[in-house]
KEKE-3310 file (N, C-alpha, C; in steps of 0.2 Angstrom, whole numbers, plus 5000, padded with zeros to 4 digits):
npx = (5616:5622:5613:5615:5623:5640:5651:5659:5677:5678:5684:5678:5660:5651:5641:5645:5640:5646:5654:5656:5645:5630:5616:5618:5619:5604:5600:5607:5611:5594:5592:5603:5597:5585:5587:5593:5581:5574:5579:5589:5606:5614:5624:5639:5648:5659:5676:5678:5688:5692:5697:5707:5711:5724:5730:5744:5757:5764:5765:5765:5768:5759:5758:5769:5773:5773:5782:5788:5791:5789:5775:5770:5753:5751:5736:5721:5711:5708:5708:5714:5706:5707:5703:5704:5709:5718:5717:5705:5695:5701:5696:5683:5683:5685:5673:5666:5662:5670:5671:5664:5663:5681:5684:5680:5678:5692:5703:5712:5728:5734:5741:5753:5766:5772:5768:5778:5789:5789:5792:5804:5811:5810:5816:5822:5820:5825:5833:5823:5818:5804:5790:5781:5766:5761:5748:5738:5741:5754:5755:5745:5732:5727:5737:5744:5739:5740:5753:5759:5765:5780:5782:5786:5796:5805:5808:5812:5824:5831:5834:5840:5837:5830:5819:5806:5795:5779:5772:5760:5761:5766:5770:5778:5789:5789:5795:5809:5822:5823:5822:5836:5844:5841:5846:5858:5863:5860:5846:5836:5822:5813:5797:5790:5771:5766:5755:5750:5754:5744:5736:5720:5717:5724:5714:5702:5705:5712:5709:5708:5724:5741:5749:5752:5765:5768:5772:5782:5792:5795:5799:5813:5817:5821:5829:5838:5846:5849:5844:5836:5826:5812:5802:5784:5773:5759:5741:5744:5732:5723:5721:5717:5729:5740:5745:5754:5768:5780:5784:5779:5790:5803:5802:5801:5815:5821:5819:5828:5825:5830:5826:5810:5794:5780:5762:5751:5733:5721:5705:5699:5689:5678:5681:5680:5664:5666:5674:5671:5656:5662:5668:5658:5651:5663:5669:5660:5662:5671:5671:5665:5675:5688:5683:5684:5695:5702:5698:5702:5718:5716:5712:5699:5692:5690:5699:5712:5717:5729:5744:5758:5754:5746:5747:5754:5748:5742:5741:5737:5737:5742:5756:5761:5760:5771:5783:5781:5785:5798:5807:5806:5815:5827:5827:5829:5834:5847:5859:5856:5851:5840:5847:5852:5844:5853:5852:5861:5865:5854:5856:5865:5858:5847:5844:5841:5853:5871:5880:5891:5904)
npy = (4956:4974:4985:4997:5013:5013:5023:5034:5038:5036:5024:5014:5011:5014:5022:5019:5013:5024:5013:5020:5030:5026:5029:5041:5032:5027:5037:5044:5035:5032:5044:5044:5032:5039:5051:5042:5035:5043:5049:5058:5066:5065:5073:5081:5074:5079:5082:5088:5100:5100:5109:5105:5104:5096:5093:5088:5079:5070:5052:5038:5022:5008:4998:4980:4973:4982:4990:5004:5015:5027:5040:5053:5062:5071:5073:5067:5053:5051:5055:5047:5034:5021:5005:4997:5001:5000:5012:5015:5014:5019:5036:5036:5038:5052:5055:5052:5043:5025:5023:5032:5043:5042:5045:5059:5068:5076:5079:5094:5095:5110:5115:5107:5108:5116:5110:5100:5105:5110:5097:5091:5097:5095:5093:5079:5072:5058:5057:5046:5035:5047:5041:5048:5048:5034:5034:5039:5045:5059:5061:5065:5072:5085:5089:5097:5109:5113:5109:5104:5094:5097:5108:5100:5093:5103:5104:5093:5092:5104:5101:5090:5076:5062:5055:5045:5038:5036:5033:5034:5043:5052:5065:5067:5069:5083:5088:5087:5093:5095:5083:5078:5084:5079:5067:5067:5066:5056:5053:5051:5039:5031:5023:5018:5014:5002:4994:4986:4982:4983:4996:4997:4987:4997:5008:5004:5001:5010:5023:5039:5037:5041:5034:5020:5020:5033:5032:5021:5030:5039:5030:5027:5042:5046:5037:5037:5050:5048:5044:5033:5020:5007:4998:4995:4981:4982:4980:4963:4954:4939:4932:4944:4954:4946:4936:4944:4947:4942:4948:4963:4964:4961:4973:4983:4984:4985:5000:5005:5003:4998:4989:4976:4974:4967:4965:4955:4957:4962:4963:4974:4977:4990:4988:4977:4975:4987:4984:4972:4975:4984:4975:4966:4973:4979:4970:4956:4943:4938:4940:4930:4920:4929:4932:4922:4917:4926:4923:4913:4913:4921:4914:4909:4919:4937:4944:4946:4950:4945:4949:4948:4937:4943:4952:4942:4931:4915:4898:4891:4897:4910:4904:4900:4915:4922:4914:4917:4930:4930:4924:4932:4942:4935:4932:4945:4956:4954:4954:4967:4980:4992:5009:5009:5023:5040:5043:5049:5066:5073:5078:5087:5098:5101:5116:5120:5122:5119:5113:5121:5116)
npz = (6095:6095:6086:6081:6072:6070:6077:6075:6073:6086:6099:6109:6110:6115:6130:6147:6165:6178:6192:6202:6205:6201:6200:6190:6177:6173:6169:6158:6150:6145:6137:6129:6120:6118:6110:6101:6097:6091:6080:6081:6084:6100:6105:6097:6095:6101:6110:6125:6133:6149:6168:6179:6194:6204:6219:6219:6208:6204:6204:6216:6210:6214:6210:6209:6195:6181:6180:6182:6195:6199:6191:6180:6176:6165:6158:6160:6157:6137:6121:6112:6109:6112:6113:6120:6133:6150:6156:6157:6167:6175:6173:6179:6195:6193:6191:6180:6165:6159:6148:6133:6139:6143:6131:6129:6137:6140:6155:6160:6166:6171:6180:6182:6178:6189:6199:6196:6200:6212:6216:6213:6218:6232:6245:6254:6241:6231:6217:6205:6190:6184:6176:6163:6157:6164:6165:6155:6141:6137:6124:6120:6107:6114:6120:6108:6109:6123:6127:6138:6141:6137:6144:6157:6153:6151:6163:6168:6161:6166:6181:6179:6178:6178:6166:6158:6145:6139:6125:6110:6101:6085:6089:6099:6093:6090:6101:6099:6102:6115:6121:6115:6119:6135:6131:6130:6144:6147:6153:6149:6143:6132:6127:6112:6106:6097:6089:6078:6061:6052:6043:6043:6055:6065:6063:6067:6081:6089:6085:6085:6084:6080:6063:6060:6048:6053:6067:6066:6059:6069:6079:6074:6069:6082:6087:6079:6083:6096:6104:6117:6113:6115:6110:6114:6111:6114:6117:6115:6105:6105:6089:6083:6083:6086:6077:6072:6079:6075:6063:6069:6078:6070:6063:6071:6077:6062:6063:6072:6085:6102:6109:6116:6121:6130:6133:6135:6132:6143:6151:6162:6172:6170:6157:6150:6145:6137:6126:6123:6118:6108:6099:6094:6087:6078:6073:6069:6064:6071:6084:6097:6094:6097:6110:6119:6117:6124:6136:6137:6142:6154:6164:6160:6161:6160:6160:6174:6189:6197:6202:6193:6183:6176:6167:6158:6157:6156:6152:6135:6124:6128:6133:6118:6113:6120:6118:6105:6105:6114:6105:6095:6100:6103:6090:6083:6093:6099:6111:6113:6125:6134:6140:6159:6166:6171:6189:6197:6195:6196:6212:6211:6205:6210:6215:6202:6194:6193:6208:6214:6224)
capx = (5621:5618:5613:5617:5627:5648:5652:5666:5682:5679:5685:5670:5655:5643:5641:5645:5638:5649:5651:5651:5638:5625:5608:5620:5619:5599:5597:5612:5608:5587:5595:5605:5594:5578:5589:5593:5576:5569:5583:5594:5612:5614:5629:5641:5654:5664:5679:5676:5695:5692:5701:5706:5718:5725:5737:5749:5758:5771:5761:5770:5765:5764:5761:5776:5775:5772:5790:5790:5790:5785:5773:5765:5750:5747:5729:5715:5706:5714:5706:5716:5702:5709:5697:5708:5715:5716:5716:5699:5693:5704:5691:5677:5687:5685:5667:5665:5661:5674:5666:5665:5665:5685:5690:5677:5679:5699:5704:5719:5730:5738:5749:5756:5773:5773:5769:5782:5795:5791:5792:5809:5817:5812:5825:5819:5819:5830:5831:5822:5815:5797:5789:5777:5761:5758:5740:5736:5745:5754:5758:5739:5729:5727:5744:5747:5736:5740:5760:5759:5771:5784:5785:5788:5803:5807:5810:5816:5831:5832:5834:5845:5831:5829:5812:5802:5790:5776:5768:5760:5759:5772:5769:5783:5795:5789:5802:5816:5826:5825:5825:5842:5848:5842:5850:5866:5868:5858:5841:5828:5820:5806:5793:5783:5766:5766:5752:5749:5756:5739:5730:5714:5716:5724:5710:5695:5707:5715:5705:5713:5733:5745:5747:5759:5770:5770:5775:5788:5795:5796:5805:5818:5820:5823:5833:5845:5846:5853:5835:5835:5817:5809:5793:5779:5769:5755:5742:5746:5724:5722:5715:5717:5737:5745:5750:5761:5774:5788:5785:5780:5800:5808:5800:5805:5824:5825:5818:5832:5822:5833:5822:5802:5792:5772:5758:5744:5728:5716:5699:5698:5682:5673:5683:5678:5659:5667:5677:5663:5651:5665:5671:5654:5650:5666:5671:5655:5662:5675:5670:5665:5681:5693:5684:5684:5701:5705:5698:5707:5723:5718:5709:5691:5688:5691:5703:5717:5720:5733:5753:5763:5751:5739:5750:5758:5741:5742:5736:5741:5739:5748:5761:5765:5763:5774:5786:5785:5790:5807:5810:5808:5819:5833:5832:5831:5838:5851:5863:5852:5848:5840:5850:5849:5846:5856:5849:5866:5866:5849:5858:5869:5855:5842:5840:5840:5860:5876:5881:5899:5909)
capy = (4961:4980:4987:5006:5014:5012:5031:5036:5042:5034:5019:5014:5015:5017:5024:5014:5018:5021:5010:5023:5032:5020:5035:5041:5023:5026:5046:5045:5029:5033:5050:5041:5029:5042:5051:5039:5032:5050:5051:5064:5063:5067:5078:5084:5067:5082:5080:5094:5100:5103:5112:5103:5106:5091:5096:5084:5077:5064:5048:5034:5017:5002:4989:4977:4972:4985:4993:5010:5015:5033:5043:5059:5062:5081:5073:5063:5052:5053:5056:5042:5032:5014:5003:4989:5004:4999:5018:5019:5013:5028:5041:5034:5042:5059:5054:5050:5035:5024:5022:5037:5047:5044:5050:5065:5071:5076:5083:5095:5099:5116:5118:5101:5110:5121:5103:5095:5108:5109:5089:5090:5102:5094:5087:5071:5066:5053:5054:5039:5037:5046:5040:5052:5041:5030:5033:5040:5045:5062:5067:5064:5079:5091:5092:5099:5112:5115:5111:5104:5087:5100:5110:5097:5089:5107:5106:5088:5093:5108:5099:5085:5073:5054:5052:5039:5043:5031:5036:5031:5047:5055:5074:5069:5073:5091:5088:5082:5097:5094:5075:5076:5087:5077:5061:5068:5066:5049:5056:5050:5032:5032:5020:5019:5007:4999:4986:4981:4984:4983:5003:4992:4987:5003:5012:5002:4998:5015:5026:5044:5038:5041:5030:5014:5024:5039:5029:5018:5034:5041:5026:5029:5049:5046:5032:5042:5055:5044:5042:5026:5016:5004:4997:4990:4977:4981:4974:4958:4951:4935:4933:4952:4956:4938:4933:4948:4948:4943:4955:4970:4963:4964:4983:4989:4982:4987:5006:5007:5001:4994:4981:4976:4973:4965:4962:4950:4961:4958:4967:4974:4982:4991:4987:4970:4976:4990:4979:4965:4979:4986:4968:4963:4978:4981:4959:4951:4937:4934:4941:4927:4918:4931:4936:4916:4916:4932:4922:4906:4918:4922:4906:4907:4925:4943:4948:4942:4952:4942:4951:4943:4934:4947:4954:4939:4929:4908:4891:4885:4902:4914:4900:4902:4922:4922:4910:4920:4936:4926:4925:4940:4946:4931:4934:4954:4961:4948:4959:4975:4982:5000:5009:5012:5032:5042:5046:5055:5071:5078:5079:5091:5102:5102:5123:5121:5125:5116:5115:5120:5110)
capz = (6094:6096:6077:6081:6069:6072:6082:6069:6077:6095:6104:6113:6106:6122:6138:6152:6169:6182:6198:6209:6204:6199:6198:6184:6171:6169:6166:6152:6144:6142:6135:6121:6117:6115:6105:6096:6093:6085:6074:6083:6090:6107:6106:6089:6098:6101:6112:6128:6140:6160:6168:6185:6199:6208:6224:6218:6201:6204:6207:6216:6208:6222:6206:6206:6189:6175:6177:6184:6200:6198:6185:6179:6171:6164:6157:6162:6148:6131:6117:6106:6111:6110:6116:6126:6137:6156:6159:6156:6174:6182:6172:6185:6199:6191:6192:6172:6163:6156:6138:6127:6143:6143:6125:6125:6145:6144:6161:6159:6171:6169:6186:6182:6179:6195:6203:6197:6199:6219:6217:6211:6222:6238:6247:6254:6235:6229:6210:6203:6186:6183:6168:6159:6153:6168:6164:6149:6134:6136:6118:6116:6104:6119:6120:6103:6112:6129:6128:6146:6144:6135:6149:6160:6149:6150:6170:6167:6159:6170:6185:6176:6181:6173:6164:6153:6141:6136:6117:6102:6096:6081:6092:6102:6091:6091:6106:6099:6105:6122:6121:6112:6128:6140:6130:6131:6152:6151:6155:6144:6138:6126:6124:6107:6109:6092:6090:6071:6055:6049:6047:6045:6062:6068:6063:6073:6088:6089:6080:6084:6085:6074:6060:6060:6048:6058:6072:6065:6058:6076:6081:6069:6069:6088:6088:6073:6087:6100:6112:6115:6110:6118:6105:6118:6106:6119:6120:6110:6107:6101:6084:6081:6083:6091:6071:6071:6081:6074:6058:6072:6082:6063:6058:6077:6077:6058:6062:6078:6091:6106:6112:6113:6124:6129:6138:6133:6132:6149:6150:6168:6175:6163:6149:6146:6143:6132:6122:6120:6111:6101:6095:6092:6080:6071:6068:6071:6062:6074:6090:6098:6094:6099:6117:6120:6118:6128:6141:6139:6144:6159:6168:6160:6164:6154:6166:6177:6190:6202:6200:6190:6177:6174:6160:6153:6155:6156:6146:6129:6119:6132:6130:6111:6113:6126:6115:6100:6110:6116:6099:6093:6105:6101:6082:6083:6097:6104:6115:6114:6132:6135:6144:6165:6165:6175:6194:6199:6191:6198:6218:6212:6202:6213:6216:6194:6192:6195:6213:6216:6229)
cpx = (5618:5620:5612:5622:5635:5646:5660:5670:5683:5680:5679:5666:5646:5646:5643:5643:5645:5649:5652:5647:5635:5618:5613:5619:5613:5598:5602:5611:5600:5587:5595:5599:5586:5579:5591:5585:5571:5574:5588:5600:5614:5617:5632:5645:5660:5669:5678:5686:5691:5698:5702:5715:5720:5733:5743:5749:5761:5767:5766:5767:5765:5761:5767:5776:5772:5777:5791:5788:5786:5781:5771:5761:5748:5738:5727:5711:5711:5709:5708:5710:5703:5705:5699:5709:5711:5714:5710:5695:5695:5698:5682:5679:5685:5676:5661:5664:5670:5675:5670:5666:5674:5687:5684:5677:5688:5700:5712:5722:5737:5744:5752:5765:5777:5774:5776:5788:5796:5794:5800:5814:5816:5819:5827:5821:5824:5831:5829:5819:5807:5795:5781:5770:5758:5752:5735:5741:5748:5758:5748:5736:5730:5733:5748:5745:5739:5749:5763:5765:5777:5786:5787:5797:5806:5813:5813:5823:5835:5836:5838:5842:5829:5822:5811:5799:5787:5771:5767:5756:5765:5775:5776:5790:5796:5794:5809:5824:5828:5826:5830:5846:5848:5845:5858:5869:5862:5854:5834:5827:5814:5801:5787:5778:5764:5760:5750:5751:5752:5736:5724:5713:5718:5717:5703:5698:5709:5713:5708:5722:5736:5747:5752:5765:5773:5774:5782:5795:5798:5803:5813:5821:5822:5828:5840:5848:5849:5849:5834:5826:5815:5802:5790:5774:5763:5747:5741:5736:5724:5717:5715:5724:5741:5749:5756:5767:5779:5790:5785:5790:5803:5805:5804:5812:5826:5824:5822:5830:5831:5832:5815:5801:5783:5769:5752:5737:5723:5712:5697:5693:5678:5673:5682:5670:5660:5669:5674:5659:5655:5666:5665:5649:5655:5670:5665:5656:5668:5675:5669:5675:5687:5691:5683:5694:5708:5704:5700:5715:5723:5710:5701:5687:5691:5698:5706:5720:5726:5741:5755:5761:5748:5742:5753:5752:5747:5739:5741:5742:5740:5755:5762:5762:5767:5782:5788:5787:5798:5808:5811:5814:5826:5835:5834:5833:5843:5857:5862:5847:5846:5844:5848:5851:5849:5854:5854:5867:5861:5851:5861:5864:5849:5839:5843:5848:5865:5878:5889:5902:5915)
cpy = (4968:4981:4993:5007:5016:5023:5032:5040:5039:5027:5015:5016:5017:5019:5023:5018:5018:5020:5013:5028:5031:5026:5040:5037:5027:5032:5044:5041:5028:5039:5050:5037:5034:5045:5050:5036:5038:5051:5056:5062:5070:5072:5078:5077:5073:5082:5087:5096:5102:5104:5109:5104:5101:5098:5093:5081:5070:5057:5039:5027:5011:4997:4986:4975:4978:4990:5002:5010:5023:5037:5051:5060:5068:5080:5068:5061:5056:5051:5051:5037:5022:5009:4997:4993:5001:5006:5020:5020:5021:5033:5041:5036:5050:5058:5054:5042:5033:5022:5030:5044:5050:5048:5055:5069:5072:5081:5087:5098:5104:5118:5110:5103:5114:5115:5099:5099:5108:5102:5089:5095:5099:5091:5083:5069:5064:5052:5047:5039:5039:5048:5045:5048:5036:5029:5032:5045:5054:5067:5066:5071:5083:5094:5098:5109:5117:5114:5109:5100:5092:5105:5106:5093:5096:5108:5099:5091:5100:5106:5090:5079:5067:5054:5049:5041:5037:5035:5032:5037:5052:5062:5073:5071:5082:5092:5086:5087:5098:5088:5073:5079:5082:5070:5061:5067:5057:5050:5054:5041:5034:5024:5021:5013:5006:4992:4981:4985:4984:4991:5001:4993:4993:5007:5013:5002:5004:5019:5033:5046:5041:5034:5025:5016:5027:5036:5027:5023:5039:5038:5029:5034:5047:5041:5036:5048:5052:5043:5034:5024:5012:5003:4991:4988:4974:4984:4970:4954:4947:4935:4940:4955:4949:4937:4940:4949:4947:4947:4962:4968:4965:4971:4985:4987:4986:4997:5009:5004:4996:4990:4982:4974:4971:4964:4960:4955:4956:4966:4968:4978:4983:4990:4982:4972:4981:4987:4974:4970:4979:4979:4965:4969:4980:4971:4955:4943:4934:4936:4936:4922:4921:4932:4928:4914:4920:4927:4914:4908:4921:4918:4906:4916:4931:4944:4946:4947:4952:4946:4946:4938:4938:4951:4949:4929:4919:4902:4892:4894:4907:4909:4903:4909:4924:4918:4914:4927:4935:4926:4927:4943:4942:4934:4943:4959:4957:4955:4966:4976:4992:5001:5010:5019:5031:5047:5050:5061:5076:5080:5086:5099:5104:5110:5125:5122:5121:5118:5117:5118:5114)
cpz = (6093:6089:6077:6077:6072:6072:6077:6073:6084:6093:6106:6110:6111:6126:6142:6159:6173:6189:6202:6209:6199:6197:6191:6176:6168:6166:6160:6148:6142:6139:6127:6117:6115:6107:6101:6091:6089:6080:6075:6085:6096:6109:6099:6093:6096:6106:6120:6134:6144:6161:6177:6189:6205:6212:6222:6211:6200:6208:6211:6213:6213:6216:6204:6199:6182:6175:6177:6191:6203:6192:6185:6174:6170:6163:6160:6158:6144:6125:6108:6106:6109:6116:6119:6132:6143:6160:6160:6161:6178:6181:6178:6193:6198:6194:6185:6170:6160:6146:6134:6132:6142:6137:6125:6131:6146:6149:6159:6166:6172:6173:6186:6184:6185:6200:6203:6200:6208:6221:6219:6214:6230:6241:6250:6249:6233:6222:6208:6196:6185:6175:6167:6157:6158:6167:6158:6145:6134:6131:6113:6112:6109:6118:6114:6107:6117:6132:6134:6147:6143:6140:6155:6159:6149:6157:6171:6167:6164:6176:6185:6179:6177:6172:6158:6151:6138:6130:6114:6099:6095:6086:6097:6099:6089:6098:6107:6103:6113:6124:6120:6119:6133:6139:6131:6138:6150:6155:6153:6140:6136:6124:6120:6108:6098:6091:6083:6066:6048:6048:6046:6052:6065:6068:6070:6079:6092:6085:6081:6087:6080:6070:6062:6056:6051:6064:6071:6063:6064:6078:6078:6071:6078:6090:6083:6077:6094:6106:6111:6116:6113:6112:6108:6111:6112:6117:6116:6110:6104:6096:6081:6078:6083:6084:6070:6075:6081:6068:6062:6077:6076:6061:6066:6075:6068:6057:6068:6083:6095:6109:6110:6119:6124:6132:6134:6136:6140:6149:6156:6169:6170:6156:6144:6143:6136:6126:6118:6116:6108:6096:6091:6085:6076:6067:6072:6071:6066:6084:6094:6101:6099:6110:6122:6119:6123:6135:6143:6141:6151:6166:6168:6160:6159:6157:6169:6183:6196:6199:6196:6183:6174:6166:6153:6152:6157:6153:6141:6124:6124:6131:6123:6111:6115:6120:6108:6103:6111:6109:6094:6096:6104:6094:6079:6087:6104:6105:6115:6120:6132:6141:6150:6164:6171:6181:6198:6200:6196:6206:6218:6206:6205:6215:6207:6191:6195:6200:6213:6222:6231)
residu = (UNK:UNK:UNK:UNK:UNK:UNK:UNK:UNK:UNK:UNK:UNK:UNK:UNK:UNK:UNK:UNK:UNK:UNK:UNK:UNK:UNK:UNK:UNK:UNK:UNK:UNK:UNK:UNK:UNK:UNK:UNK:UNK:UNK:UNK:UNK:UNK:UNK:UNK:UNK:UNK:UNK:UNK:UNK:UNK:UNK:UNK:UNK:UNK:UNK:UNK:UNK:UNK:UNK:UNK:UNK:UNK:UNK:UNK:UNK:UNK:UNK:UNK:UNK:UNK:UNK:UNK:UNK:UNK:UNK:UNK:UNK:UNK:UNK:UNK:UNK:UNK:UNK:UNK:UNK:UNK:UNK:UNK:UNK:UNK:UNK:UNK:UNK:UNK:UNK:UNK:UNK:UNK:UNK:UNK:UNK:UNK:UNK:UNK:UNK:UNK:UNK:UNK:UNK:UNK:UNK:UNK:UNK:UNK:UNK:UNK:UNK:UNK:UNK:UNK:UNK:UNK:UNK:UNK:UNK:UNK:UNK:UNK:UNK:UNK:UNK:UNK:UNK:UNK:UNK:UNK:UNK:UNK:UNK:UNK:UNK:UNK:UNK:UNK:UNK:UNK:UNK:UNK:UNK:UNK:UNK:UNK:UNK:UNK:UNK:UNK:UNK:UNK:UNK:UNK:UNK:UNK:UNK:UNK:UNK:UNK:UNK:UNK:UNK:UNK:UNK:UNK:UNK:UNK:UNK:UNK:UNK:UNK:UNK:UNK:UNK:UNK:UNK:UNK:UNK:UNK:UNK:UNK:UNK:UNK:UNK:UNK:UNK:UNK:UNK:UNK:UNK:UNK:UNK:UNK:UNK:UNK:UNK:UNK:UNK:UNK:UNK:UNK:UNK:UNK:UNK:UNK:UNK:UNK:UNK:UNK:UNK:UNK:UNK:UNK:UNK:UNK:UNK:UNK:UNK:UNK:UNK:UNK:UNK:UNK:UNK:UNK:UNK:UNK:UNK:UNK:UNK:UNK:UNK:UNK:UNK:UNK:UNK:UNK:UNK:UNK:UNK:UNK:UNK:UNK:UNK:UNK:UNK:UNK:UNK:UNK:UNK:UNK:UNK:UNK:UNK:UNK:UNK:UNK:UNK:UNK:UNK:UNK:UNK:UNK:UNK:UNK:UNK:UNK:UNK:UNK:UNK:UNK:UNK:UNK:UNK:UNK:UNK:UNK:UNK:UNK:UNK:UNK:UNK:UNK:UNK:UNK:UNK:UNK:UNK:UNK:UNK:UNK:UNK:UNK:UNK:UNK:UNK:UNK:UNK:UNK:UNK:UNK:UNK:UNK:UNK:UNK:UNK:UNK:UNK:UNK:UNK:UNK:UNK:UNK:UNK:UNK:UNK:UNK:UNK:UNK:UNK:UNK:UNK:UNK:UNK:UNK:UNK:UNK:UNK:UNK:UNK:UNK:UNK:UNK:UNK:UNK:UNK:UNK:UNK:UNK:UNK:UNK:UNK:UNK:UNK:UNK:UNK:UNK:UNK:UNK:UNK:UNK:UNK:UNK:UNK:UNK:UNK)
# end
C-alpha cells in the first residue's frame, strides 16, 4: 500500500498518466514523487479555471442505457472530486489526466450560452429533452463563479425548452426562480445524486459536495415548489453504500422526492486504478473486500462495459442490490412517476416569443 499522506479535499489521490499521451506519465509522476521525497509539495493542490471554446454545446448521446438522449456540459472536470466518477476518463480527451488532473484542471466554457441559443433556434430541431450534467456536475463550485448553467436555464425558459438537470450540489437552488417558471409549462426534471446518509463517507467519497443535509434539504425545497426530483442512489458500492438503500428510498420519498433511481458502481478505464489507491489509503481494512466484490458484479473484472448490464452489474450481490432497489421503490414510491416534460411548447417559441397564428 502506498504510505503518502491522504491529499485533503481531493477525490483521487494520484496522478494518472494518460493513455494518449503516454511521454506525459513519467515527466509528472518523477516530479511528484522528488518532491515528495525532499519534503516539498508540488503545487498549493489548488483548483486552476481554462478558458476553452468548443464549436459546439449540445452533445448527442448514442448510449442506449443511461436515460438521456441529449446533454450540455458548460464545464470540463469538476472539482467535487468523487472518486467513482465515470467522467473522469472524458478529461483525457482534453489532454489531462483523469486523477487529480480532473478536480484541479476545470475547463470553463464561457460561450456555452451563445451555443445553445444558436442550438435552439435552428429549425431542423425537434424539441427533445437536454439534460444539463451529462458529464460533469453543472452546479459544481465554478459555477457559483462563472454563472454559466444560469444562463443557460435562462434561455431554456426563454425558448420554452424541456431540460434535466443532474446535481448533487445545494447551488441549484440559487435558481429557484427560474426553475419555478420553467415548472409551470412542464419544462424542468431534477436529479439529486444522493449516495450515503453517512458524512463519514460523504467526506472521503465526495469530498467537495454538498453535504447530505444540504442535499436532502434541496430535495425537499424543490419538491415544496413543484420541481419534480428524482434521487439517483448512484453509485450504489458494495460494502461502502449497498446497506443503505432502503434508509437512502425512505429519506428521499420522506423529503418529496418522486422516485429513485441506481447504478451499481463499475470502475472503467482509469478509474479502476484510481479508486484501488483511494480505497486502499482511506479503508485499508476493508479494501480488499470491497474491490473483490466490485468485481463479483460485473463477471471477475472492475468494469462491465457490455449495454445493458454494465450499470446494473450481475451474480449473487448485483441480485440482492437490484432486489433491494425494487423495494424501495414498492414500499416508498408505489404510484409515483416523474413527469414526461413538455416538448410542444418550444415550436411555437423558437425566435424567443410566442408565435401568433
Amino acid at each position: 500500500m502506498d504510505s503518502k499522506p491522504l491529499i485533503k479535499g481531493r477525490g483521487a489521490q494520484r496522478s494518472v498518466h494518460n493513455r494518449f499521451f503516454e511521454h506525459q506519465h513519467y515527466i509528472r509522476d518523477e516530479f511528484l514523487e522528488y518532491c515528495q521525497k525532499i519534503g516539498e509539495s508540488p503545487d498549493k493542490n489548488k483548483t486552476k479555471y481554462l478558458d476553452v471554446f468548443p464549436k459546439t454545446i449540445v452533445n448527442k448521446v448514442e448510449s442506449p442505457d443511461v436515460g438521456m438522449s441529449y446533454s450540455i456540459n458548460p464545464y470540463q472536470g469538476c472539482e467535487h472530486g468523487c472518486v467513482y466518477c465515470y467522467a473522469r476518463n472524458s478529461h483525457e480527451y482534453w489532454g489531462y489526466g483523469a486523477g487529480l488532473d480532473f478536480e484541479r484542471q476545470i475547463l470553463i466554457k464561457k460561450t456555452a450560452p451563445e451555443l445553445l441559443e444558436k442550438y435552439l433556434k435552428k429549425k431542423t430541431w425537434k424539441a427533445q429533452t437536454i439534460v444539463m450534467s451529462g458529464n460533469t456536475d453543472c452546479y459544481q463550485p465554478a459555477e457559483k463563479k462563472y454563472e454559466i448553467t444560469r444562463q443557460c436555464l435562462a434561455l431554456f425558459l426563454k425558448y420554452k425548452h424541456p431540460v434535466g438537470i443532474i446535481t448533487k450540489n445545494a447551488l441549484i437552488l440559487r435558481d429557484l426562480d427560474i426553475l419555478k417558471a420553467l415548472s409551470k409549462d412542464n419544462l424542468i426534471a431534477v436529479n439529486i445524486s444522493i449516495t450515503s446518509l453517512s458524512e463519514e463517507t460523504r467526506r472521503i467519497l465526495e469530498p467537495r459536495t454538498a453535504s447530505i443535509k444540504k442535499r436532502l434539504e434541496t430535495v425537499k425545497t424543490l419538491s415544496e415548489n413543484g420541481i419534480p426530483v428524482n434521487v439517483m442512489l448512484a453509485p450504489i458500492i458494495p460494502s461502502i453504500n449497498s446497506h443503505e438503500i432502503l434508509a437512502l428510498a425512505k429519506e428521499a420519498a420522506d423529503h418529496g422526492a418522486m422516485s429513485i433511481g441506481h447504478i451499481i458502481v463499475r470502475l472503467n478505464g482509469a478509474i479502476g486504478q484510481i479508486f484501488s489507491d483511494w480505497i486502499e489509503k482511506t479503508m485499508p481494512d476493508r479494501a480488499a473486500k470491497v474491490l473483490h466484490q466490485i468485481a463479483q458484479c460485473h463477471g471477475g473484472q472492475l468494469n462491465d462495459n457490455r449495454f445493458g448490464t454494465r450499470m446494473r452489474g450481475e451474480g449473487k450481490i448485483a441480485e440482492q442490490i437490484n432486489a433491494l432497489m425494487t423495494l424501495g421503490k414498492l414500499k416508498y414510491f408505489k404510484g409515483k412517476t416523474m413527469p414526461k416534460l413538455n416538448t410542444e411548447l418550444h415550436e411555437q417559441h423558437k425566435d424567443g416569443q410566442l408565435k401568433l397564428f
